[in-house]
C-alpha positions as CSV (number, residue, x, y, z in Angstrom):
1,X,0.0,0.0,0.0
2,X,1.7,3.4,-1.2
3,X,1.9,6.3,0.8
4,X,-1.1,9.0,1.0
5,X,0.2,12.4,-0.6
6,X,-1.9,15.5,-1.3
7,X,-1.7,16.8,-4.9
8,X,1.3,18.7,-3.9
9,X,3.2,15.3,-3.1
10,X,3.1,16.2,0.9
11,X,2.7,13.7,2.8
12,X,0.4,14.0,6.1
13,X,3.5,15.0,8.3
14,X,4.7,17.0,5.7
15,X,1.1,18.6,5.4
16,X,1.0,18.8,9.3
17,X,4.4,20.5,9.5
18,X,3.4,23.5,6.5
19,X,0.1,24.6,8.3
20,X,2.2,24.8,11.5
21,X,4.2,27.2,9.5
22,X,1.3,29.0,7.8
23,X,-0.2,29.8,11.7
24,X,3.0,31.0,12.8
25,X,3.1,33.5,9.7
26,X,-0.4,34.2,10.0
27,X,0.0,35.0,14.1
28,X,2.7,37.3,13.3
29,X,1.0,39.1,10.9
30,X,-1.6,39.7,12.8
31,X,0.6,40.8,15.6
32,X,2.2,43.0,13.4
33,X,-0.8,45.0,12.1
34,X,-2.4,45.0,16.3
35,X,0.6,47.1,16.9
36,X,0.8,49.4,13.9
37,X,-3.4,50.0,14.4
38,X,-2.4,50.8,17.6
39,X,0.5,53.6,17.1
40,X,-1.5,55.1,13.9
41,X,-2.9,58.3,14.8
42,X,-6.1,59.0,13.5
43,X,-7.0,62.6,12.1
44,X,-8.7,62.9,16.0
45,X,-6.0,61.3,17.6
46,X,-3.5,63.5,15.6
47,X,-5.3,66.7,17.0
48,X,-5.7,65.3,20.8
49,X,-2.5,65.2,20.9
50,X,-1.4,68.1,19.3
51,X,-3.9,70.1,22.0
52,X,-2.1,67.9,24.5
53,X,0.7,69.3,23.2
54,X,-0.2,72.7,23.4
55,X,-1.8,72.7,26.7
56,X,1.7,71.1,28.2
57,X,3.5,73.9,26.8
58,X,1.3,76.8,27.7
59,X,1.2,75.2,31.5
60,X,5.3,75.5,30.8
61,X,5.1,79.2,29.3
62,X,2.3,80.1,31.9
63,X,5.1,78.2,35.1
64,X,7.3,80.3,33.4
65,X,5.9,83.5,33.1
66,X,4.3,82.9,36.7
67,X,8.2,82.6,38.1
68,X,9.3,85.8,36.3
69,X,6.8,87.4,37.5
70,X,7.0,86.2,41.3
71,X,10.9,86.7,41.1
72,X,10.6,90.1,39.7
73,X,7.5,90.9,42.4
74,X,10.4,89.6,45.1
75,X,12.7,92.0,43.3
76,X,10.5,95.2,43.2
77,X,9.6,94.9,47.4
78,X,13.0,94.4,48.0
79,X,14.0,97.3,46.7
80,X,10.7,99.3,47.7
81,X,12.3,98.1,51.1
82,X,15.8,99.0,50.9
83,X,15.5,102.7,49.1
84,X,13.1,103.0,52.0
85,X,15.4,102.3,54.6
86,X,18.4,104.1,53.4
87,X,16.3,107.2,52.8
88,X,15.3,106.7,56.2
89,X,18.4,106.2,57.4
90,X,19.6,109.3,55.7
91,X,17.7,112.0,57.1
92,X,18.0,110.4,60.3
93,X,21.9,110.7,60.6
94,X,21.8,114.3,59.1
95,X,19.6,114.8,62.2
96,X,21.4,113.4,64.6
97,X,24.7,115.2,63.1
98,X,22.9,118.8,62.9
99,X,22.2,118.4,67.0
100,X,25.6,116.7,67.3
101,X,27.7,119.6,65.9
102,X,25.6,122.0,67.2
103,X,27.0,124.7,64.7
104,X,24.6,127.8,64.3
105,X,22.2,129.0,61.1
106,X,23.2,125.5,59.6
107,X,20.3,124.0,59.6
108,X,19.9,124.5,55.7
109,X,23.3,122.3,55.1
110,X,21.5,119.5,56.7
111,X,18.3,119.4,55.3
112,X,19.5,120.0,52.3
113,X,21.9,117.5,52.7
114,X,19.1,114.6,54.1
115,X,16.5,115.2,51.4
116,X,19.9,114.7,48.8
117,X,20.9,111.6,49.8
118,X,17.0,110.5,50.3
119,X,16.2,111.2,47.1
120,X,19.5,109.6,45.4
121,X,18.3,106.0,46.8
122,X,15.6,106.1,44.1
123,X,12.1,107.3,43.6
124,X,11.0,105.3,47.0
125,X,13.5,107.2,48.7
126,X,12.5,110.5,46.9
127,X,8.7,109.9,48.1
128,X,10.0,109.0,51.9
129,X,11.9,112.0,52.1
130,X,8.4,114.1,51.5
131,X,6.7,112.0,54.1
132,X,9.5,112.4,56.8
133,X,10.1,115.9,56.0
134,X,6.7,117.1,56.0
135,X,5.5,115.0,58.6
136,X,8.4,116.6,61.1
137,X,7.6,120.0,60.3
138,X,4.2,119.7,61.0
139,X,5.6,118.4,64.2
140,X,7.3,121.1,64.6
141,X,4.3,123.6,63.8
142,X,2.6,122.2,66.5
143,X,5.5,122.5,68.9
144,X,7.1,125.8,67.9
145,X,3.1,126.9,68.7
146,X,2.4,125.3,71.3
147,X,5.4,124.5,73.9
148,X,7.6,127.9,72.2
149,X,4.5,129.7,72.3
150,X,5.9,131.3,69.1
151,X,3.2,133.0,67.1
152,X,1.6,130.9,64.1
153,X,2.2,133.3,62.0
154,X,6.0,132.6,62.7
155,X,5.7,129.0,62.9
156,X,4.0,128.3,59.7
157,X,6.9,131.0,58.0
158,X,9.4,128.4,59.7
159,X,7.8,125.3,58.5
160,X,7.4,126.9,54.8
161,X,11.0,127.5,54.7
162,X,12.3,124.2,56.2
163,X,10.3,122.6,53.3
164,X,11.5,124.8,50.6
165,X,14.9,124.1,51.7
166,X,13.7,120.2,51.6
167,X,12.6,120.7,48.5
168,X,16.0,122.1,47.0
169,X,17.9,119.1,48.5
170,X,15.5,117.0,46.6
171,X,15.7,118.9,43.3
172,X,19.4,119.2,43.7
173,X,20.1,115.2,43.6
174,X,17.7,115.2,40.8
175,X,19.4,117.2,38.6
176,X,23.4,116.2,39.9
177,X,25.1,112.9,38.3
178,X,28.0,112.0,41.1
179,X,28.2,114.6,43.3
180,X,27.9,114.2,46.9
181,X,25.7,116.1,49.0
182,X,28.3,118.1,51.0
183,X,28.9,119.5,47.1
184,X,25.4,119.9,46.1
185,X,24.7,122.0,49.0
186,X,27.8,123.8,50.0
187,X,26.6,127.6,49.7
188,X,23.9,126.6,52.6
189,X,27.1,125.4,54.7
190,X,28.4,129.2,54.2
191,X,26.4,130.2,56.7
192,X,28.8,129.0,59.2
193,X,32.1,129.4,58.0
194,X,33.4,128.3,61.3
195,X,31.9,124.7,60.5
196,X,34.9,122.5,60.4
197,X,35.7,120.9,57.1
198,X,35.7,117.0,59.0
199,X,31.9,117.7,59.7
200,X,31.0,118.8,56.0
């Protein structure tokens, strides 16, 4: 008894053994085309992402633009805060040097010379000068009136003048590039002479 072929000649094992290999093509090709269906954008998947996209990197601009702006926020009080002190500190010290040296018809030299180096700390600096300055002299309206007795008429004449002279100091360091106050206001310091040149 001869041996059963197909018309192709195969016999059964051979038959057996070339669908084996037909499944095992046909499984990878399958396989193949799962994975390419599943990393082929559609037109909608295409735009998803590309809003996806777009949103990540306007969250990135926006964190961005958010940390500029808090940096430069820190920045701007930091320096609100310094020319504020230093202006501060500045009138303060020609203060205390005007009672220190004591020196007669000088008190123009030193309020010229506080509202100067107030005002050269910045625009801050500028504006605390006009609130410390006026604020004492009104102080010292309402003293002059009340504890000198000195008429109002007076007083207010002395406060008017103090400010004008505040005002010049001001005015003066806007208008001088590197020159120090003890420059800037030297003809008020001519009302001493005596005035030692170490206190200038």
């Amino acid at each position: 008894m001869g041996i059963y072929t197909n018309s192709f000649g195969e016999t059964p094992e051979e038959q057996e053994k070339r669908r084996q290999h037909l499944y095992q093509v046909y499984d990878a090709s399958v396989k193949k085309n799962e994975q390419q269906t599943a990393y082929k954008d559609t037109p909608q998947d295409q735009m998803t992402r590309e809003t996806n996209n777009n949103e990540i990197g306007s969250k990135s601009i926006q964190h961005n633009n958010n940390s500029a702006l808090k940096e430069n926020t820190t920045n701007n009080i930091h320096n609100f805060a310094s020319q504020i002190k230093n202006a501060a500190e500045a009138m303060s010290n020609e203060y205390f040097l005007m009672h220190k040296h004591n020196y007669k018809n000088l008190d123009d030299y030193y309020h010229c010379k506080a509202n100067y180096n107030a005002t050269k700390q910045g625009v801050f600096g500028k504006a605390t000068s006009h609130i410390l300055g006026t604020g004492k002299e009104v102080v010292d309206l309402v003293r002059n009136t009340t504890y000198k007795r000195m008429p109002i008429q007076n007083a207010i004449k002395d406060m008017n003048h103090d400010l004008n002279i505040n005002q010049i100091g001001r005015n003066r360091a806007d208008k001088n590039i590197g020159i120090s106050a003890q420059d800037a206001c030297a003809d008020f310091r001519w009302k001493n002479p005596k005035l030692p040149e170490e206190y200038w």
